[in-house]
MMTF fields as JSON, N, C-alpha, C and O atoms, coordinates in Angstrom:
{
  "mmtfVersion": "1.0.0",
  "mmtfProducer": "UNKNOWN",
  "numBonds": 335,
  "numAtoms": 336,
  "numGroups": 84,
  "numChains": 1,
  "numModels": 1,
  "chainsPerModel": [1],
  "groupsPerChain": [84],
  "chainIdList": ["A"],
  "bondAtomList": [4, 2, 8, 6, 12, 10, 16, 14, 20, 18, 24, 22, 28, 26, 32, 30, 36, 34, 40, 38, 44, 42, 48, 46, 52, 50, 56, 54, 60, 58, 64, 62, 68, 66, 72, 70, 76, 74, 80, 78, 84, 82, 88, 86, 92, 90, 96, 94, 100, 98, 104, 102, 108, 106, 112, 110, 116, 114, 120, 118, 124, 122, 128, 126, 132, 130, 136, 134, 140, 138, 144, 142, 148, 146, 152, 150, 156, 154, 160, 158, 164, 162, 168, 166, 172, 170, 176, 174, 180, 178, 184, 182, 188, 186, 192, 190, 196, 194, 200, 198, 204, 202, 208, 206, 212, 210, 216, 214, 220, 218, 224, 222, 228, 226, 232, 230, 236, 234, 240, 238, 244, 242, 248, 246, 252, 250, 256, 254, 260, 258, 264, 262, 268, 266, 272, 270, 276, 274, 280, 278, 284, 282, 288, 286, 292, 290, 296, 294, 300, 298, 304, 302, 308, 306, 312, 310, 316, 314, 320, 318, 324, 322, 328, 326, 332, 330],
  "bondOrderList": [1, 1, 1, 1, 1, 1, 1, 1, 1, 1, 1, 1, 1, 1, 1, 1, 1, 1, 1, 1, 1, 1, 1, 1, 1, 1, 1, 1, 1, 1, 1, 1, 1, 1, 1, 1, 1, 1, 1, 1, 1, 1, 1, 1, 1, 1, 1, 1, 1, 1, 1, 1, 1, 1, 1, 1, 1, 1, 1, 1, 1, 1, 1, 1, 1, 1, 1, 1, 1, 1, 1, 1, 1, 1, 1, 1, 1, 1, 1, 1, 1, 1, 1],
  "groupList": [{"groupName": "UNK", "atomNameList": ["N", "CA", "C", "O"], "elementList": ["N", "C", "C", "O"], "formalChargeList": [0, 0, 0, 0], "bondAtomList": [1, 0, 2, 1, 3, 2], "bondOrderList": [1, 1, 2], "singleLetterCode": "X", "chemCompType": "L-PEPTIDE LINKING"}],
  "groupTypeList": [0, 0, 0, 0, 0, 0, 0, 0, 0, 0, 0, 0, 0, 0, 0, 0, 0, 0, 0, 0, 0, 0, 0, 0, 0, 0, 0, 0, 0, 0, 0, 0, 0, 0, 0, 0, 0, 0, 0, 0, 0, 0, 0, 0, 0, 0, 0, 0, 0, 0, 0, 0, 0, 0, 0, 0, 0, 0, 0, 0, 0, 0, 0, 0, 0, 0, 0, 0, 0, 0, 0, 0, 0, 0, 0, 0, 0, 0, 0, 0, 0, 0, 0, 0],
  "groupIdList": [1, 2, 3, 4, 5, 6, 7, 8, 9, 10, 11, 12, 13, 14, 15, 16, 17, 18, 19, 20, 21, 22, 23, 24, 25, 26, 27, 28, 29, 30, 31, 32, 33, 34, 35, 36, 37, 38, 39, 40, 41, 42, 43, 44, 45, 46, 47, 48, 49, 50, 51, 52, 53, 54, 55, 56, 57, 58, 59, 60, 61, 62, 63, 64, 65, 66, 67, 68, 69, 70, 71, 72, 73, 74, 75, 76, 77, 78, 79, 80, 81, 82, 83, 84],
  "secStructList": [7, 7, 7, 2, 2, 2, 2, 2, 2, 2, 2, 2, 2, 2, 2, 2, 2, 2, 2, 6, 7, 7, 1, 1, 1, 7, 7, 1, 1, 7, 7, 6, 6, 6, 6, 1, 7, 7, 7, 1, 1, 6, 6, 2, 2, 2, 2, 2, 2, 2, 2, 2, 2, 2, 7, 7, 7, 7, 7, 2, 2, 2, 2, 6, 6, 7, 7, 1, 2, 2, 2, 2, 2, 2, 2, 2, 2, 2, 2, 2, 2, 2, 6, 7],
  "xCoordList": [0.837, 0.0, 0.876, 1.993, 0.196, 1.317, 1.263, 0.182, 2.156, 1.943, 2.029, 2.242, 1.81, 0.628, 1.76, 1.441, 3.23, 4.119, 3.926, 3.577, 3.843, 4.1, 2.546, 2.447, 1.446, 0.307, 0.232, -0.325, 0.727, 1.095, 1.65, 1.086, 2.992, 3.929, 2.893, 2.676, 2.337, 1.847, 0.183, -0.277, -0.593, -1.404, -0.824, -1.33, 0.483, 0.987, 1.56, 1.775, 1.839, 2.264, 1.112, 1.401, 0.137, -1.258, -1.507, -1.534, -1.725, -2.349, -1.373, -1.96, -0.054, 1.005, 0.392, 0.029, 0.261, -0.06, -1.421, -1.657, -2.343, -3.503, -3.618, -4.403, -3.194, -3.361, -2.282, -2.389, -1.395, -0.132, 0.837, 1.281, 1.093, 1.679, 3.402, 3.533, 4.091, 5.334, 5.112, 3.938, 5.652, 5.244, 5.742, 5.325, 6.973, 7.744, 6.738, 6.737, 5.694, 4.846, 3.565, 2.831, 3.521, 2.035, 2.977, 3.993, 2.407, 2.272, 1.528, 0.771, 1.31, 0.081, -0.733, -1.776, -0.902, -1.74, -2.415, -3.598, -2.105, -2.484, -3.891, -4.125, -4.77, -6.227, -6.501, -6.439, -6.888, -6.805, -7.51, -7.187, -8.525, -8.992, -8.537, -8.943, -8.132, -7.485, -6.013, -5.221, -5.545, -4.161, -3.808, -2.742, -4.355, -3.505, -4.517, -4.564, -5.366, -6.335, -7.101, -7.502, -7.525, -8.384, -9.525, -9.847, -10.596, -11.832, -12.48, -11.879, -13.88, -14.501, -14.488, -15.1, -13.746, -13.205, -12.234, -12.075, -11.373, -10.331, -10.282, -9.511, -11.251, -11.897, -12.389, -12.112, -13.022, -13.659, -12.931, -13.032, -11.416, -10.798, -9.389, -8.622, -9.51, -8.794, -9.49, -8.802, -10.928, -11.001, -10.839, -9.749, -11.397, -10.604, -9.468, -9.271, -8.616, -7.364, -6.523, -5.34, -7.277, -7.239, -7.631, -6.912, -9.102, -9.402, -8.197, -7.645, -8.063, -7.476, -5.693, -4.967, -5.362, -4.056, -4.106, -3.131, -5.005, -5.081, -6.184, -6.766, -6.646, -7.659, -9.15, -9.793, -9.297, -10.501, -11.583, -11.304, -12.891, -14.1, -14.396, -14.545, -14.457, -14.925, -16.457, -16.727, -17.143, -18.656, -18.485, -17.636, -19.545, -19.702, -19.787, -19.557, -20.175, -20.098, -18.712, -18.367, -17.841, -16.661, -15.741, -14.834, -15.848, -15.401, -15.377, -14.353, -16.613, -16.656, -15.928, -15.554, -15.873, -15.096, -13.144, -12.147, -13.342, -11.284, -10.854, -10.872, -10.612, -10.27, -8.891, -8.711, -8.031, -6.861, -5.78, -6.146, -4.86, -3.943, -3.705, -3.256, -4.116, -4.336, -5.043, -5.062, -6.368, -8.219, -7.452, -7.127, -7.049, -7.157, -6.565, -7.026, -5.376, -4.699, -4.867, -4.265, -5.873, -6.733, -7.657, -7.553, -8.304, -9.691, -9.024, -9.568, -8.026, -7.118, -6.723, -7.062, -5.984, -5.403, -6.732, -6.639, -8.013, -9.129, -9.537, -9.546, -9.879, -10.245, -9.398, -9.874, -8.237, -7.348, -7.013, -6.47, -7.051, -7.166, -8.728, -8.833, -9.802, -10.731, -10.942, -11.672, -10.341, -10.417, -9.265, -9.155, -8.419, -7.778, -8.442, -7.748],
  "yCoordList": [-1.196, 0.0, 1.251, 1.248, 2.612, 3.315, 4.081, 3.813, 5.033, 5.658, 7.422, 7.838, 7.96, 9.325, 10.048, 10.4, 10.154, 10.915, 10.201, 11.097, 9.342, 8.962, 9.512, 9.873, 9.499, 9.435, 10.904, 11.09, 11.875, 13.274, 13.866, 14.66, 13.266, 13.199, 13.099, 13.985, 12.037, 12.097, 12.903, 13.21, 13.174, 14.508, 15.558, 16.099, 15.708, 17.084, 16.641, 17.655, 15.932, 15.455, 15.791, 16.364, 15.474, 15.269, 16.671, 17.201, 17.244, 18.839, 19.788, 20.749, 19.688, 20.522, 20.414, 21.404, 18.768, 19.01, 19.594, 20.547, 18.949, 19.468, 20.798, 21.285, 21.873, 23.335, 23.826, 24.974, 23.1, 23.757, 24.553, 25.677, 23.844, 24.608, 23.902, 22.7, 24.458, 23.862, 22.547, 22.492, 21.931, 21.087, 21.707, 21.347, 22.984, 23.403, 24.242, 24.273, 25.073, 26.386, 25.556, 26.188, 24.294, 23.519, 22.835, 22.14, 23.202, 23.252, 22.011, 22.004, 21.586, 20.21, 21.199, 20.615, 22.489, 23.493, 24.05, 24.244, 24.377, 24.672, 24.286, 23.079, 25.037, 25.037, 25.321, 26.538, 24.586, 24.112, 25.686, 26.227, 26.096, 27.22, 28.728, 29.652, 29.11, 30.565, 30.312, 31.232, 28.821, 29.292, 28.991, 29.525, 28.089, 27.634, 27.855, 27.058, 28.698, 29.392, 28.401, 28.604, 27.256, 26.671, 26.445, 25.286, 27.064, 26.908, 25.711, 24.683, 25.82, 24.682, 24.084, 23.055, 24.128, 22.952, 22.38, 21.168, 23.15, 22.259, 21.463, 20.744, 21.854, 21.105, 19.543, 18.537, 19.449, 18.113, 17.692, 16.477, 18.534, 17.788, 16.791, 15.975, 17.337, 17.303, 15.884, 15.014, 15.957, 14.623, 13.538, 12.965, 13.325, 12.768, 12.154, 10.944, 13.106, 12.609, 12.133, 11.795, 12.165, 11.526, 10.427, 9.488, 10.083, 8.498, 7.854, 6.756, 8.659, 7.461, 7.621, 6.901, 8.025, 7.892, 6.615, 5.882, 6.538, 5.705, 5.007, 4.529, 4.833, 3.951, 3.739, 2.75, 5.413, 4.991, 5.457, 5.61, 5.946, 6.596, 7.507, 7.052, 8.927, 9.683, 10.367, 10.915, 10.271, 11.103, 12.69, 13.491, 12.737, 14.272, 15.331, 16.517, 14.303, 15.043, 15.323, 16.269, 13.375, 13.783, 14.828, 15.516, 14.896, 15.622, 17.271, 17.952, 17.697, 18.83, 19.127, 20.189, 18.055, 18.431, 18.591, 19.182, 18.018, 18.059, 19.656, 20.144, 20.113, 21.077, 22.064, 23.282, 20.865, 21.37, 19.685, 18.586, 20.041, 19.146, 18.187, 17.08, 18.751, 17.715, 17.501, 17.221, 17.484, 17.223, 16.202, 15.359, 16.022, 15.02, 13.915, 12.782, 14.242, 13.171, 12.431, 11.444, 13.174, 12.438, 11.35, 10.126, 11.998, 11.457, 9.876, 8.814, 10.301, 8.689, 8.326, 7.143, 8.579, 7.143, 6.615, 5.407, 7.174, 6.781, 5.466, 4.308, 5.866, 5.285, 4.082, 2.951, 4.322, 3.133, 2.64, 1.561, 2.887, 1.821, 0.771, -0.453, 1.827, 0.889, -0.164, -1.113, -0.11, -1.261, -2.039, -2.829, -2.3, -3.349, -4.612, -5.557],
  "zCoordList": [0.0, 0.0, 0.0, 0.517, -0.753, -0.989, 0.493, 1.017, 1.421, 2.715, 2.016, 0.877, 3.043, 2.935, 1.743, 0.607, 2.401, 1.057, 0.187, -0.582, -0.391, -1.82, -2.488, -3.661, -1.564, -1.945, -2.492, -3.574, -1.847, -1.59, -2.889, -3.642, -3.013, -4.338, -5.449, -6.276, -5.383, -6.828, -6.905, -8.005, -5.616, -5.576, -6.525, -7.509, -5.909, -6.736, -7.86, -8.525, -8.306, -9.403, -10.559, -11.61, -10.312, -10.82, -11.227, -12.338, -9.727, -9.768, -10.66, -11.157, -10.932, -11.328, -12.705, -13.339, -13.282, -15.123, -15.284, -16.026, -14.521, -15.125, -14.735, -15.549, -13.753, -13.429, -14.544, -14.975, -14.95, -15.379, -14.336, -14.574, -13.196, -12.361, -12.009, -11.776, -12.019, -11.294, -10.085, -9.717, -9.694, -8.679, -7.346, -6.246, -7.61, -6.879, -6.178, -4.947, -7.031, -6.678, -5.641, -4.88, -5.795, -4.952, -3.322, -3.343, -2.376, -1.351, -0.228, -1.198, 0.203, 0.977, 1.368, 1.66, 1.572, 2.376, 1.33, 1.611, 0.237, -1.244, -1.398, -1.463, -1.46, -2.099, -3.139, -3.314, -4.244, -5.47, -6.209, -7.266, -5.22, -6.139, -5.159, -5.864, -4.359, -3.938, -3.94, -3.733, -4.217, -4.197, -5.14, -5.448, -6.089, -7.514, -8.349, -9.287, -8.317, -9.682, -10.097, -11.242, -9.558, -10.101, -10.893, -10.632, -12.004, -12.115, -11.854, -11.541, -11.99, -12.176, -12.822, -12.536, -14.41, -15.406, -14.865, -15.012, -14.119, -13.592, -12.336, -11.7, -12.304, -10.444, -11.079, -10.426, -12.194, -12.968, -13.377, -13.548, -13.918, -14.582, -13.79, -14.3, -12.277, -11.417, -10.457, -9.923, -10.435, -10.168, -11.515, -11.525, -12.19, -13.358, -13.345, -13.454, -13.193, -13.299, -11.694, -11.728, -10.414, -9.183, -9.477, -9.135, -10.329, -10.367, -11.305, -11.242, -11.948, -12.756, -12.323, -13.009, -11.832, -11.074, -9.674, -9.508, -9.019, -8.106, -8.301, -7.327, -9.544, -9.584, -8.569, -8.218, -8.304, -7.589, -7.804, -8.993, -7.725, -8.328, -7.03, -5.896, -7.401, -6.038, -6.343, -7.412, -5.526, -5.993, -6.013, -5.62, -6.577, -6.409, -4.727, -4.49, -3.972, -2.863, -1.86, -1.151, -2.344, -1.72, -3.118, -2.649, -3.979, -4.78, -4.264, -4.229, -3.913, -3.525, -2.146, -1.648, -1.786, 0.001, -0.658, -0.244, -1.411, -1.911, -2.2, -3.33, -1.446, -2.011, -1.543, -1.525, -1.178, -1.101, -1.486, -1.901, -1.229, -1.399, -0.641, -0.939, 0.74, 1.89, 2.27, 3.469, 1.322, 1.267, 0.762, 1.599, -0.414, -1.533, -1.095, -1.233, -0.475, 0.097, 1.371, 1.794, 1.91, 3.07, 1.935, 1.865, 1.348, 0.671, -0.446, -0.749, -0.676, -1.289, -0.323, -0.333, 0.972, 1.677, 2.302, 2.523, 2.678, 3.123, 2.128, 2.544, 0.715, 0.159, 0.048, -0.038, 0.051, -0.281, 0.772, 0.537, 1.974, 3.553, 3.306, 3.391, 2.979, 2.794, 1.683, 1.969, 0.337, -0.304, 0.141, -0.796, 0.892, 1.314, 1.895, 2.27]
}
């Protein structure tokens, strides 16, 4: 199972291509829309590309709660403690 940094690493890994942002400029405290300019295309396009990086399906409601870097990475090791 991957542990919270690696899970972290590739959060930002993720968030850097699809925002177009440096990986250097994203933060774990970083909120996807007041600190890294997010819209709402990129908020859809940002879960998207969470499922399919860790292979998991998030709803619309936990979708709306992600909204930082260390939303997201709570909301994957959750998910991924529970399918074990």
């Amino acid at each position: 199972m991957l542990n919270r940094e690696d899970v972290q690493k590739r959060v930002i890994k993720v968030a850097s291509q699809v925002l177009k942002i440096a990986p250097s400029g994203i933060k774990p405290e970083s909120n996807f829309v007041f600190d890294l300019g997010a819209e709402s295309v990129d908020s859809i396009a940002l879960v998207s590309a969470f499922e399919k990086e860790f292979n998991i399906e998030m709803d619309e409601e936990s979708a709306l709660q992600v909204q930082s870097i260390d939303s997201a990475v709570d909301y994957i090791m959750n998910h991924l403690e529970k399918s074990q």
